[in-house]
MOPAC internal coordinates of N, CA, C and O (Angstrom, degrees):
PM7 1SCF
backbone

  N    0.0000 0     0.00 0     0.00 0    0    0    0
  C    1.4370 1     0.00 0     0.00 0    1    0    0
  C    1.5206 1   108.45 1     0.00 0    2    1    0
  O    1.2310 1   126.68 1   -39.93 1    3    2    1
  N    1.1667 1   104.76 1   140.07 1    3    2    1
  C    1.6819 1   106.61 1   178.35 1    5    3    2
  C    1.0379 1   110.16 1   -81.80 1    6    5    3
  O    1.2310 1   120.52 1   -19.47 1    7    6    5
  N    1.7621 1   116.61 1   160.53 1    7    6    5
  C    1.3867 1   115.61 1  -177.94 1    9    7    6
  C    1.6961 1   118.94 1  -109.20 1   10    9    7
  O    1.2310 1   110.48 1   -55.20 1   11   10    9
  N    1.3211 1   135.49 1   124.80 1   11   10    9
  C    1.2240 1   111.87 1  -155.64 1   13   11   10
  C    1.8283 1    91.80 1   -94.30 1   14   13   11
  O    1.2310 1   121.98 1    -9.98 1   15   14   13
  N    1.6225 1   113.82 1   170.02 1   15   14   13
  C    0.9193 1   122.95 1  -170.86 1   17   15   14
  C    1.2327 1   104.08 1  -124.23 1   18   17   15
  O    1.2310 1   114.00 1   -30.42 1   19   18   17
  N    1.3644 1   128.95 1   149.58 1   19   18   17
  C    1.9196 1   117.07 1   143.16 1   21   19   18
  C    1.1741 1   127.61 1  -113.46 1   22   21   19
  O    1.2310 1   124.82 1  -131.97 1   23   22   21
  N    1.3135 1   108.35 1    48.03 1   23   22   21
  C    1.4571 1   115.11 1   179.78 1   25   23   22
  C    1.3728 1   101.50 1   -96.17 1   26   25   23
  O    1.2310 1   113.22 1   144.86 1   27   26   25
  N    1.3254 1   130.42 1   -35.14 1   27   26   25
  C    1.7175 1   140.62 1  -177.99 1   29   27   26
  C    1.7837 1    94.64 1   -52.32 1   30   29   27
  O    1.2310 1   109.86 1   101.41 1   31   30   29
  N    1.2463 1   136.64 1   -78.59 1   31   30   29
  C    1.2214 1   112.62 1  -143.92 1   33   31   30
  C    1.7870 1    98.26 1   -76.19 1   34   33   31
  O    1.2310 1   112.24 1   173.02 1   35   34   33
  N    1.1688 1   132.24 1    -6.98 1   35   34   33
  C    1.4068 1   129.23 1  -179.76 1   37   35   34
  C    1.4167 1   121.73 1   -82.84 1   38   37   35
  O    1.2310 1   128.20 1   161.69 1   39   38   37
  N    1.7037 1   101.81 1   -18.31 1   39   38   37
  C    1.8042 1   111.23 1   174.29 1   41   39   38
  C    1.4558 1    93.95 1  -103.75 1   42   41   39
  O    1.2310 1   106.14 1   170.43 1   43   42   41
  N    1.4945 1   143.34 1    -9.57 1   43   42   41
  C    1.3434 1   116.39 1   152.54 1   45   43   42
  C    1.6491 1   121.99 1   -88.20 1   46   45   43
  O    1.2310 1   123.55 1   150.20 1   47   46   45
  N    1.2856 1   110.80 1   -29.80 1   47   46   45
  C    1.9435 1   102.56 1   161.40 1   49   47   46
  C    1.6134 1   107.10 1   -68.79 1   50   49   47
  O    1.2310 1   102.84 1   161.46 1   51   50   49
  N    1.3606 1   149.08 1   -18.54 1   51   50   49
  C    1.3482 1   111.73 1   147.39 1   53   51   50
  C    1.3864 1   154.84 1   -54.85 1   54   53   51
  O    1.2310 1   137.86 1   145.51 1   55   54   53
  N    1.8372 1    83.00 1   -34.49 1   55   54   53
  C    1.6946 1    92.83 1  -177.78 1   57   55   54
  C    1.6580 1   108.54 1   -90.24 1   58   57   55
  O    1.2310 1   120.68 1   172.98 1   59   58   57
  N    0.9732 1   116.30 1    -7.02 1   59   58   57
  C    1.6842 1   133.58 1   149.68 1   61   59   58
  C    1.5597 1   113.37 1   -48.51 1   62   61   59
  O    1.2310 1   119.56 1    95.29 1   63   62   61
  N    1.5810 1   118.44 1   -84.71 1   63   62   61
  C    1.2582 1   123.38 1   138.29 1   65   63   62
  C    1.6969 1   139.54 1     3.59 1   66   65   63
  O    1.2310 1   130.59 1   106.31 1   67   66   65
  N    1.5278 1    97.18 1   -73.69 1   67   66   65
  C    1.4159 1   124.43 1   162.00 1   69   67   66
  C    1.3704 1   108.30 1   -53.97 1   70   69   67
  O    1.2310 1   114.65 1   116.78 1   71   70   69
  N    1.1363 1   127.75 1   -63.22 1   71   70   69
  C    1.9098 1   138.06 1  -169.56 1   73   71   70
  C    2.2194 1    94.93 1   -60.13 1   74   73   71
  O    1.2310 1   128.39 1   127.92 1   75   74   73
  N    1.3013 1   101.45 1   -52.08 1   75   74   73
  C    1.5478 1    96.25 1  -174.51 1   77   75   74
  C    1.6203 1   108.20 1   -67.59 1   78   77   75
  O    1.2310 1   115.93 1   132.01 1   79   78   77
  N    1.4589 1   125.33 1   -47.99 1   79   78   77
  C    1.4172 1   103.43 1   162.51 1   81   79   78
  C    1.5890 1   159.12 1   -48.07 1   82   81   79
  O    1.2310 1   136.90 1   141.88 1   83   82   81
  N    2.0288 1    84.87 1   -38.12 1   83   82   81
  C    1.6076 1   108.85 1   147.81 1   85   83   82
  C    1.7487 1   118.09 1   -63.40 1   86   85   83
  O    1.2310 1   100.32 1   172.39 1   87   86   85
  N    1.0866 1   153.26 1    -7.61 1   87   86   85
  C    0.9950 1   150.05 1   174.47 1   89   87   86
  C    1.6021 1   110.07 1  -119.69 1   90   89   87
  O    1.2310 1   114.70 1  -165.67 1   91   90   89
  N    1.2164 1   127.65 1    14.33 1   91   90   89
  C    1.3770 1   139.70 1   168.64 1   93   91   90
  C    1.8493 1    98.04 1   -98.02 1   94   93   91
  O    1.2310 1   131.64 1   124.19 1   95   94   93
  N    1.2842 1    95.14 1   -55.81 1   95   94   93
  C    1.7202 1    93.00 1  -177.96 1   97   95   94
  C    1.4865 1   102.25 1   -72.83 1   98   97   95
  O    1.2310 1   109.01 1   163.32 1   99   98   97
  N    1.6220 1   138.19 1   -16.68 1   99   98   97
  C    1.2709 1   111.06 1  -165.75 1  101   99   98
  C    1.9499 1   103.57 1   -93.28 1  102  101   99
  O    1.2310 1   127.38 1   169.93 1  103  102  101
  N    1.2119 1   103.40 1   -10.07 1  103  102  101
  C    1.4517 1   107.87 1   155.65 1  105  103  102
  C    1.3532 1   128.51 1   -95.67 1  106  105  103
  O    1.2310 1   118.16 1   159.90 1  107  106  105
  N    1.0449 1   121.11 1   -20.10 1  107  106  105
  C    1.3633 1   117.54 1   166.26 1  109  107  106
  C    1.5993 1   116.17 1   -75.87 1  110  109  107
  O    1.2310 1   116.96 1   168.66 1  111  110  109
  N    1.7725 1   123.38 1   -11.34 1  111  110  109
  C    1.1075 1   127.99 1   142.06 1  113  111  110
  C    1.3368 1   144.58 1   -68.93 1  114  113  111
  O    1.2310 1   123.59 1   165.58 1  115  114  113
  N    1.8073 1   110.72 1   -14.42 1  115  114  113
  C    0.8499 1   135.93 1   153.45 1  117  115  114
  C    1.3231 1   144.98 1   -36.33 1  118  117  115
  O    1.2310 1   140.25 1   117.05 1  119  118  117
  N    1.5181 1    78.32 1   -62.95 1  119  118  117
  C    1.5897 1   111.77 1  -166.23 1  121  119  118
  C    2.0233 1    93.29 1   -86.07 1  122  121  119
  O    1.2310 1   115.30 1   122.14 1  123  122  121
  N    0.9082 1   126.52 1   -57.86 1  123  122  121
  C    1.6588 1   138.34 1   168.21 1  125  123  122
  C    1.7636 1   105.51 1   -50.38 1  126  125  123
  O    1.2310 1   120.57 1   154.46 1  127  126  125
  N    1.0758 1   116.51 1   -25.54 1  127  126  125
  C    1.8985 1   111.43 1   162.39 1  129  127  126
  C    1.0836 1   104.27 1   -90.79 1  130  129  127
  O    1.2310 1   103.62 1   153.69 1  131  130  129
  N    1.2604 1   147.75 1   -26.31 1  131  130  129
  C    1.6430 1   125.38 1   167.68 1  133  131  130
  C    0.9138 1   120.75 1  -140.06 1  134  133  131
  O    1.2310 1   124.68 1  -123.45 1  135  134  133
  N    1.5842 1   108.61 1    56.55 1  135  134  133
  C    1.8063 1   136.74 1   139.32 1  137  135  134
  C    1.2360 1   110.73 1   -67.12 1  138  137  135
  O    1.2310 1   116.31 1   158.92 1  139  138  137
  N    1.6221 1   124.63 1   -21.08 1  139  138  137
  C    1.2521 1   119.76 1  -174.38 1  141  139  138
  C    1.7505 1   115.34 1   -91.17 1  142  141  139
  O    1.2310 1   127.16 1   146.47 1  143  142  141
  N    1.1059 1   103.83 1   -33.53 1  143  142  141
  C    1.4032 1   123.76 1  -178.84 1  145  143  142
  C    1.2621 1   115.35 1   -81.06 1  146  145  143
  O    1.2310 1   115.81 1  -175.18 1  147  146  145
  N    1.3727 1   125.55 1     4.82 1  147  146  145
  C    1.3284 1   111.82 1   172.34 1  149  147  146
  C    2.0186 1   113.50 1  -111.80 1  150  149  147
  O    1.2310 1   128.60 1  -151.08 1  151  150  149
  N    1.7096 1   101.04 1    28.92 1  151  150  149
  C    1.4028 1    93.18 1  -165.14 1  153  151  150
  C    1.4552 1   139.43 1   -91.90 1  154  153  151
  O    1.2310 1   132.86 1  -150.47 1  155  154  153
  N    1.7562 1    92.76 1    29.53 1  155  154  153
  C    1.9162 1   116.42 1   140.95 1  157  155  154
  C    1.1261 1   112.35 1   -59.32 1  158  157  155
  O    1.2310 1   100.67 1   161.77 1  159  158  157
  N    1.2492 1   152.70 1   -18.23 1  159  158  157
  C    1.5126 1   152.59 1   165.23 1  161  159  158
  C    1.4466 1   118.72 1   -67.05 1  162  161  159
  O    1.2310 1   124.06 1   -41.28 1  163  162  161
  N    1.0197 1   109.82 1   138.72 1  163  162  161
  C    1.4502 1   109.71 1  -168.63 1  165  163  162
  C    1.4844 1   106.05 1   -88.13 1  166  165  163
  O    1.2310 1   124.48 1   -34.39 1  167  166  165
  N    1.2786 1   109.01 1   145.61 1  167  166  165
  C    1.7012 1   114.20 1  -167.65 1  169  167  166
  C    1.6183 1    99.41 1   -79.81 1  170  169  167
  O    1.2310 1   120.58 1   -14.06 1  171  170  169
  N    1.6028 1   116.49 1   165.94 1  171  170  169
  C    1.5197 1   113.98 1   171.17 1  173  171  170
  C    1.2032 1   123.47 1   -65.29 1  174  173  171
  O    1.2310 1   124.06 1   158.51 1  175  174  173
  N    1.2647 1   109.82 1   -21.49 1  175  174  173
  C    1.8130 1   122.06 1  -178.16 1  177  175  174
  C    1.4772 1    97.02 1   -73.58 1  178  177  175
  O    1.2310 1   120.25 1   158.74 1  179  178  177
  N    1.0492 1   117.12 1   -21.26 1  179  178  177
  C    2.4451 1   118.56 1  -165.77 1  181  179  178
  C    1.2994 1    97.74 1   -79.69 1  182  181  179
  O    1.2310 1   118.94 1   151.27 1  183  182  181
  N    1.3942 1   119.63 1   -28.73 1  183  182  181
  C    1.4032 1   115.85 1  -147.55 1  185  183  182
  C    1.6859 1   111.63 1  -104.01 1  186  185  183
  O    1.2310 1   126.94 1   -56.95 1  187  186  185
  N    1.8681 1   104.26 1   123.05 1  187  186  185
  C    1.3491 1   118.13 1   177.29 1  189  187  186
  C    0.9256 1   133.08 1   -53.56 1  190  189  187
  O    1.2310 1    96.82 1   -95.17 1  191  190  189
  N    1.5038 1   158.66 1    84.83 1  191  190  189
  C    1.5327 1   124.70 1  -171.30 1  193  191  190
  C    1.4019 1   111.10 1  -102.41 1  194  193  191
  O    1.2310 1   116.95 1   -56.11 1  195  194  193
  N    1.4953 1   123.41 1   123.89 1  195  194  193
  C    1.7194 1   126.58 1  -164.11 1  197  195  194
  C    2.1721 1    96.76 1  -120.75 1  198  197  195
  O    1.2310 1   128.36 1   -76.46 1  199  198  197
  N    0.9412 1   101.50 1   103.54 1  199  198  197
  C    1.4776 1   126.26 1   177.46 1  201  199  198
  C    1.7019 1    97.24 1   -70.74 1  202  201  199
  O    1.2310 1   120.87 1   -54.41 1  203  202  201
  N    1.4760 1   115.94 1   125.59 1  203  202  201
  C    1.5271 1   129.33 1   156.76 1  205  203  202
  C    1.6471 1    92.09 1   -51.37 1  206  205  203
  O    1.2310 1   123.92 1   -37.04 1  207  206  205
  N    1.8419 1   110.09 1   142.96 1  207  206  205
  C    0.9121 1   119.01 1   154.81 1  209  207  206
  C    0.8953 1   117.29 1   -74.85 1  210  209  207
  O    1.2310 1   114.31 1   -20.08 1  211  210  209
  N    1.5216 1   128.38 1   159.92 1  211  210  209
  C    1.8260 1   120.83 1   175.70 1  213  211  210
  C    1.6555 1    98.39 1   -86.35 1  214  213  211
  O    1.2310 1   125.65 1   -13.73 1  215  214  213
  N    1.4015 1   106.75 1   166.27 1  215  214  213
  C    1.2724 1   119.55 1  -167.91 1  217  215  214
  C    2.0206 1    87.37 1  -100.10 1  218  217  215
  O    1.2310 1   124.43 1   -40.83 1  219  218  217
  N    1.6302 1   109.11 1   139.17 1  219  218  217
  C    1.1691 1   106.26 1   175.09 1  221  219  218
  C    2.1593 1   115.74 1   -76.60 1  222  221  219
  O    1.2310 1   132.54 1   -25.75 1  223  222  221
  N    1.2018 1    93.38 1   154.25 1  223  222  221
  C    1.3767 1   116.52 1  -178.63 1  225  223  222
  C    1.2350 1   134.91 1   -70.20 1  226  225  223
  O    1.2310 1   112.49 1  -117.94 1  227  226  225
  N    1.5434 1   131.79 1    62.06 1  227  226  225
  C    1.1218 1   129.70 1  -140.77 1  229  227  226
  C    1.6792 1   119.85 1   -52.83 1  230  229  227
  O    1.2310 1   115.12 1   -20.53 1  231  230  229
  N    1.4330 1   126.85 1   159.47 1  231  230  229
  C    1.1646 1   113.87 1  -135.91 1  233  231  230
  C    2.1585 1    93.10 1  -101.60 1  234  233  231
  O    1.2310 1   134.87 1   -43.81 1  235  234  233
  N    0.9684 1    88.83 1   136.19 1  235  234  233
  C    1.9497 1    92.86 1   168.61 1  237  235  234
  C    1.3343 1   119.28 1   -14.89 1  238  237  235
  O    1.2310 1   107.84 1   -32.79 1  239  238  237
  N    1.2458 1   140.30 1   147.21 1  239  238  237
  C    1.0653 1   150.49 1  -172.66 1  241  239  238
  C    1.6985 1   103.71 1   -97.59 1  242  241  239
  O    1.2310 1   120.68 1   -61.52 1  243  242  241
  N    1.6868 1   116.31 1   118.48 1  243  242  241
  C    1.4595 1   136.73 1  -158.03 1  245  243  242
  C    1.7466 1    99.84 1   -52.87 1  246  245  243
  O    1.2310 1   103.22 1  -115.33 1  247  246  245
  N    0.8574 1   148.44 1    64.67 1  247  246  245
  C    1.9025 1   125.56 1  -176.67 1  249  247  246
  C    1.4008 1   116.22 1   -98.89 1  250  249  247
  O    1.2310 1   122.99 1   -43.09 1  251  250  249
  N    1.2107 1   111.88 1   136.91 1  251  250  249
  C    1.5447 1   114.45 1  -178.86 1  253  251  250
  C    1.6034 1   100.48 1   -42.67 1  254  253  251
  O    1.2310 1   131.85 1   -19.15 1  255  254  253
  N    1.6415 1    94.72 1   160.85 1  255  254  253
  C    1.0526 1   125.81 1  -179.63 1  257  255  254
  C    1.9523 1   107.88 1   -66.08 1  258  257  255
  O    1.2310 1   128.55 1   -47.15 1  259  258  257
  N    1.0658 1   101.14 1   132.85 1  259  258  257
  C    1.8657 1   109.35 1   169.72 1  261  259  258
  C    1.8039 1   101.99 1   -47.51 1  262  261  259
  O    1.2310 1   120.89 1   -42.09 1  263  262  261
  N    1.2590 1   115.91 1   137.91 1  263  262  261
  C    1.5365 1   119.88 1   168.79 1  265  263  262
  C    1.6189 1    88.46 1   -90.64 1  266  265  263
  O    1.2310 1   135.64 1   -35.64 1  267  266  265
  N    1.4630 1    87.34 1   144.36 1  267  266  265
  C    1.6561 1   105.04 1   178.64 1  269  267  266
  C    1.5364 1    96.65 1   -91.06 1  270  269  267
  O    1.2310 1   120.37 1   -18.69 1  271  270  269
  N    1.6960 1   116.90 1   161.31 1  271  270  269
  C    1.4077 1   113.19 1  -153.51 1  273  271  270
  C    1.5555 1   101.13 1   -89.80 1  274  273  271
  O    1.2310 1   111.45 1    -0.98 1  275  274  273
  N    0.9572 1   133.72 1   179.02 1  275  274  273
  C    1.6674 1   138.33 1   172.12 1  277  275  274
  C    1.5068 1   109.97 1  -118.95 1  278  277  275
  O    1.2310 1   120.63 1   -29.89 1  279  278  277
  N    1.5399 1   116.41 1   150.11 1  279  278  277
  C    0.8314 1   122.35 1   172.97 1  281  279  278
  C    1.7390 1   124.21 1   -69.20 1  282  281  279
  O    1.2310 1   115.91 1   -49.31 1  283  282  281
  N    1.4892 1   125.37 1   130.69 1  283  282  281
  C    1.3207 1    95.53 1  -175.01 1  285  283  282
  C    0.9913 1   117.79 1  -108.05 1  286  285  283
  O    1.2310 1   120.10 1   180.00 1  287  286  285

């Protein structure tokens, strides 16, 4: 009779594991080697942002007051 093990699915979710951490740092090295080289881009501190004013809301139309009801 064979013997089953559970060491198999725990040494393939590491190197699963392992492979996504190695490829987190090999872009995050990536991205940190040519942060420098792109510095024709304007930094966040350079940059203007100018918002449309809103247009004002013209004001309600004047109508007499409601007559309150009377007793009849």
């Amino acid at each position: 009779m064979a013997t089953s093990s559970r060491e198999q699915p725990r040494n393939w979710t590491w190197w699963v594991i392992g492979g996504v951490i190695v490829a987190a740092v090999v872009i995050a090295a990536y991205m940190f080697a040519t942060r420098a080289q792109r510095a024709d881009l304007p930094r966040p501190a350079d940059l203007s942002v100018e918002l449309p004013t809103p247009s004002s809301i013209p004001d309600a139309p004047n109508l007499p007051p409601v007559p309150a009801p009377g007793p009849r």
